[in-house]
C-alpha positions in Angstrom: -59.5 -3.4 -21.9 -60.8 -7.0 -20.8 -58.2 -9.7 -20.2 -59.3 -13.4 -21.1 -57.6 -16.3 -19.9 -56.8 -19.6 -22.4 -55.7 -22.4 -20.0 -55.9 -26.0 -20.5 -54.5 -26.7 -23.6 -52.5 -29.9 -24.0 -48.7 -29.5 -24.7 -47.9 -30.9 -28.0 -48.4 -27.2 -30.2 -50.8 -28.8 -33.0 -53.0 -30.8 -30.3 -52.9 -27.1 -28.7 -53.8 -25.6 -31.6 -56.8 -28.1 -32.7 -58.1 -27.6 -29.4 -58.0 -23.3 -29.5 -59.9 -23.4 -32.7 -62.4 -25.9 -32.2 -62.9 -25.4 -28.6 -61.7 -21.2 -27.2 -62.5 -19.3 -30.8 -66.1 -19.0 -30.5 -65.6 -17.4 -26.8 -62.8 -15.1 -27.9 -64.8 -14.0 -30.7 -68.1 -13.3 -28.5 -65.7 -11.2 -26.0 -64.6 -9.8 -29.0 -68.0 -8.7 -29.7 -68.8 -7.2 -26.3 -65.3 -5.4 -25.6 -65.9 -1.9 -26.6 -61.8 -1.6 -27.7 -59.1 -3.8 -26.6 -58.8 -7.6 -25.5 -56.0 -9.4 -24.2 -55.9 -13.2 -24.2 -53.6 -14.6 -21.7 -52.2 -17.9 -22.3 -50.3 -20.7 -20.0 -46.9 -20.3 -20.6 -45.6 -22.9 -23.1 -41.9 -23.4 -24.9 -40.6 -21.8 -28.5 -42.7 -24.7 -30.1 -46.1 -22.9 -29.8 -45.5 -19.1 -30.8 -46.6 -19.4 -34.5 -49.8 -20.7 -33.7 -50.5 -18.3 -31.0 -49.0 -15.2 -32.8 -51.1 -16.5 -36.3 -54.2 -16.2 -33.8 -53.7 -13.2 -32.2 -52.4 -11.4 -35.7 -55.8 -12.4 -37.6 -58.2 -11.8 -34.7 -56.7 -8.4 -34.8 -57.0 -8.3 -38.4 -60.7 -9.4 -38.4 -61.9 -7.4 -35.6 -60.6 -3.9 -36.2 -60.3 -1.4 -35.0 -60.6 -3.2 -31.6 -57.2 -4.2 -30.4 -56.1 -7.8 -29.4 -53.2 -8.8 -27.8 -51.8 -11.9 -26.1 -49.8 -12.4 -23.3 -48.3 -15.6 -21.8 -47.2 -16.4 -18.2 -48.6 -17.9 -14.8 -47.2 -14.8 -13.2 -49.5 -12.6 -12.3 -47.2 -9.9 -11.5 -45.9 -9.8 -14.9 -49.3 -10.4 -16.6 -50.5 -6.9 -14.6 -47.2 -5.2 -15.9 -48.4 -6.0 -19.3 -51.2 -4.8 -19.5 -50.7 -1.3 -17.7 -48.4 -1.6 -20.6 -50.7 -2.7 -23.1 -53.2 -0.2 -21.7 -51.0 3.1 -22.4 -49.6 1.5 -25.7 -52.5 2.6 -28.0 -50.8 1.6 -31.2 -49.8 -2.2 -30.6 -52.2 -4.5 -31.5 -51.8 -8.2 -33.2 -48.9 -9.4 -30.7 -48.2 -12.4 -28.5 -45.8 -11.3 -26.0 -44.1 -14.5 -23.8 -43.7 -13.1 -19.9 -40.7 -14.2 -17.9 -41.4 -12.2 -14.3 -37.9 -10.9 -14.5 -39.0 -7.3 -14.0 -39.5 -5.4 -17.4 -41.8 -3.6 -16.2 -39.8 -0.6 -15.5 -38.1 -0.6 -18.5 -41.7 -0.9 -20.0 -43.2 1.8 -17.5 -43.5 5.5 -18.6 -43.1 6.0 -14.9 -40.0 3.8 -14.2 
């Protein structure tokens, strides 16, 4: 699994938008290329206003680059971005989902272990 971050984008969801597919595509897709099975893009956190865009993204890189997983994730919290993908990584069947993070501890409800 390879994790690659998507920061920077501007705030207002179709500026944000505009700017993943003309600027962050070509990269995802090239990572896409080199990662043997899974990728997970982790975005800045942002409000309500920019899931469809993101999910959209996620659902029809997954869709184009089967059977390789991808999966997005978004949060500054690094905590909760490593509880996702030990979650991700055991969770060989989910593939095509953007998953907002909050930090408020999931994990172990998550956690095979917990």
């Amino acid at each position: 699994m390879a994790l690659l971050r998507v920061g920077g984008l501007p705030q207002e969801p179709l500026a944000a938008a505009a700017r993943f597919y003309g600027e962050d595509i070509d990269a995802i897709r090239q990572a896409l290329a080199e990662v043997p099975d899974h990728l997970v893009l982790a975005f800045d956190p942002a409000d309500y206003t920019h899931k469809a865009w993101r999910l959209a993204a996620v659902q029809q890189l997954a869709r184009d680059h089967a059977p390789r997983r991808v999966n997005a994730v978004a949060s500054d919290d690094e905590k909760a971005i490593a509880a996702a993908l030990t979650y991700l990584g055991t969770a060989d069947g989910v593939t095509g989902q953007y998953l907002p993070l909050d930090g408020n501890g999931a994990a172990a409800l998550l956690s095979r272990n917990g």
